[in-house]
C-alpha positions in Angstrom: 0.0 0.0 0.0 1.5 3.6 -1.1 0.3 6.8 0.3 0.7 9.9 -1.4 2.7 12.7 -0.5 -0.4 14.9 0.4 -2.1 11.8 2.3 1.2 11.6 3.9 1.0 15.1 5.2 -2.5 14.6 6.2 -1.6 11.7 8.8 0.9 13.4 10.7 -1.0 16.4 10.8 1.3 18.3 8.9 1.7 21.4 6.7 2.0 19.9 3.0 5.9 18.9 2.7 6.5 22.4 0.6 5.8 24.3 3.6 8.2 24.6 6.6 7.4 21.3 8.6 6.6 21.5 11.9 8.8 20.0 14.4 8.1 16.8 16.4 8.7 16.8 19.9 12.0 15.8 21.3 13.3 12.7 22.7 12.7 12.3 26.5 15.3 14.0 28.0 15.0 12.1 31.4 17.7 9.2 32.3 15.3 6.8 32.8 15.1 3.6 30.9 12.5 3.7 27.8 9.7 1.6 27.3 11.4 -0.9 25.6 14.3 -1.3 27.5 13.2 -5.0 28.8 12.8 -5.9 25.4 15.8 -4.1 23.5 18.2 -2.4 25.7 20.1 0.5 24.2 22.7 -1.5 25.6 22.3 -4.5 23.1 23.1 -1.8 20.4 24.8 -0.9 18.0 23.6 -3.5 15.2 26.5 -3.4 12.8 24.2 -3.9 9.4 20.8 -5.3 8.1 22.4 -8.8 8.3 22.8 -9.0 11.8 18.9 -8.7 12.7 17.4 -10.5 15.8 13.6 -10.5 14.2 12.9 -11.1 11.0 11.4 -8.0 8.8 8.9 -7.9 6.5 8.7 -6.0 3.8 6.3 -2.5 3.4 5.7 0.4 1.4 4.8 3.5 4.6 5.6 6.7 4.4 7.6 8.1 7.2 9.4 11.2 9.1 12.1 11.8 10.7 13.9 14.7 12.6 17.2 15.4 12.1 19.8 16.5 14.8 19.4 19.9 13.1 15.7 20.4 13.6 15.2 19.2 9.9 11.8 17.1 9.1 12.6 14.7 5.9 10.0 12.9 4.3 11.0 8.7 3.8 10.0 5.4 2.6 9.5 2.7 5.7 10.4 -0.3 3.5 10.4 -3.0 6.3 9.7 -3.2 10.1 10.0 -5.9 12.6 9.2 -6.2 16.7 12.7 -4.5 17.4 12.7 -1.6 14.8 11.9 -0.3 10.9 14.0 0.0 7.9 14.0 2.9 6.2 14.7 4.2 2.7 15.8 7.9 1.8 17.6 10.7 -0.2 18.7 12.6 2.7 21.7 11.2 4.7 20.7 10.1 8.1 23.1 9.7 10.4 23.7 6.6 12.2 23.8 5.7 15.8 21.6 8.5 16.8 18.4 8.8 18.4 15.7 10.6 16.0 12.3 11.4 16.3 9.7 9.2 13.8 6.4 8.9 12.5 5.5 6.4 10.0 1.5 6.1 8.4 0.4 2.6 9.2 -2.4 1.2 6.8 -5.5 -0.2 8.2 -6.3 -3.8 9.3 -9.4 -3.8 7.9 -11.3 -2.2 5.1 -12.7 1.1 5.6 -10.2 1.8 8.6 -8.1 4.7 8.7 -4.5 5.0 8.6 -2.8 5.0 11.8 0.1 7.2 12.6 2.5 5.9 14.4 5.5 8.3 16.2 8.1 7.5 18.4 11.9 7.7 18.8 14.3 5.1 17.0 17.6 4.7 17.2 19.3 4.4 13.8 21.8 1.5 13.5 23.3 1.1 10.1 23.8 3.2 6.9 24.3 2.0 3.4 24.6 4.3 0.2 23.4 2.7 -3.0 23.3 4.8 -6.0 20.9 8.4 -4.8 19.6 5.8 -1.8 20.4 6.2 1.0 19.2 2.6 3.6 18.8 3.2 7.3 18.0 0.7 10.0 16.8 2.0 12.8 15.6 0.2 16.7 12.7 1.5 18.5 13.7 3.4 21.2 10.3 4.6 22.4 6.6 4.3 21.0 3.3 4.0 22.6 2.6 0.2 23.4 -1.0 0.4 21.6 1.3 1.3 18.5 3.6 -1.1 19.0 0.7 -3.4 19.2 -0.3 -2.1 15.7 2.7 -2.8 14.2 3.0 -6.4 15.8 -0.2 -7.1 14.0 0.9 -6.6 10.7 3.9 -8.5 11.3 2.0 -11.4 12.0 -0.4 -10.6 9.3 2.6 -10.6 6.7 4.2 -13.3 7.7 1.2 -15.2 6.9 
């Protein structure tokens, strides 16, 4: 499922991407550990490259956000996602083994639902340049665990 650009900008409640983006709100700044740290502790990082995976990944066509270190709001492809993070595809560099701000549209379950957005912080692991694209891996980091839910579902659905 594709989304257009304008749908895209529509689900994270956005100004359409010619206008100035608005910018997400920062990573928690507290020490504490993040939701998922039971599950993947930012200690288990860094994951060297897209071969060294602990869930499988199944392969999607989302649209996606992320905020740079600078404050910058890019528009990407979400081209996989697992339990333990989302691969991404883009034109812009993203810089690895930092924690960014993310928002990815996620399709209904059912007919007639609406797309779900789904925001969060990930931590990015890998970076490989192919030709103009640019493949990032990224971990979760934080998400809401009714989104994380979400996303489980279509895992299992896809690897059906």
């Amino acid at each position: 499922m594709t989304t257009t650009p304008e749908d895209a900008d529509a689900l994270f409640d956005a100004p359409p991407s010619s206008a100035a983006a608005p910018k997400p709100p920062s990573p928690p700044a507290s020490s504490a550990s993040p939701p998922f740290a039971a599950e993947n502790p930012l200690g288990a990082l860094p994951v060297a490259s897209a071969e060294n995976r602990r869930e499988q990944r199944v392969k999607v066509s989302w649209p996606g956000r992320v905020q740079l270190p600078n404050g910058r709001v890019i528009n990407l492809k979400v081209r996989d996602i697992s339990d333990g993070g989302v691969g991404l595809l883009s034109e812009v560099h993203i810089p690895a083994y930092t924690v960014l701000n993310f928002a990815m549209g996620v399709p209904p379950l059912n007919e007639g639902g609406q797309v779900t957005p789904v925001s969060g912080t990930i931590k990015t692991t890998y970076l490989v340049v192919q030709g103009p694209d640019i493949y990032c891996g990224g971990t979760w980091v934080q998400v809401s665990a009714s989104e994380r839910d979400l996303v489980g579902k279509w895992i299992r659905r896809l690897r059906r």
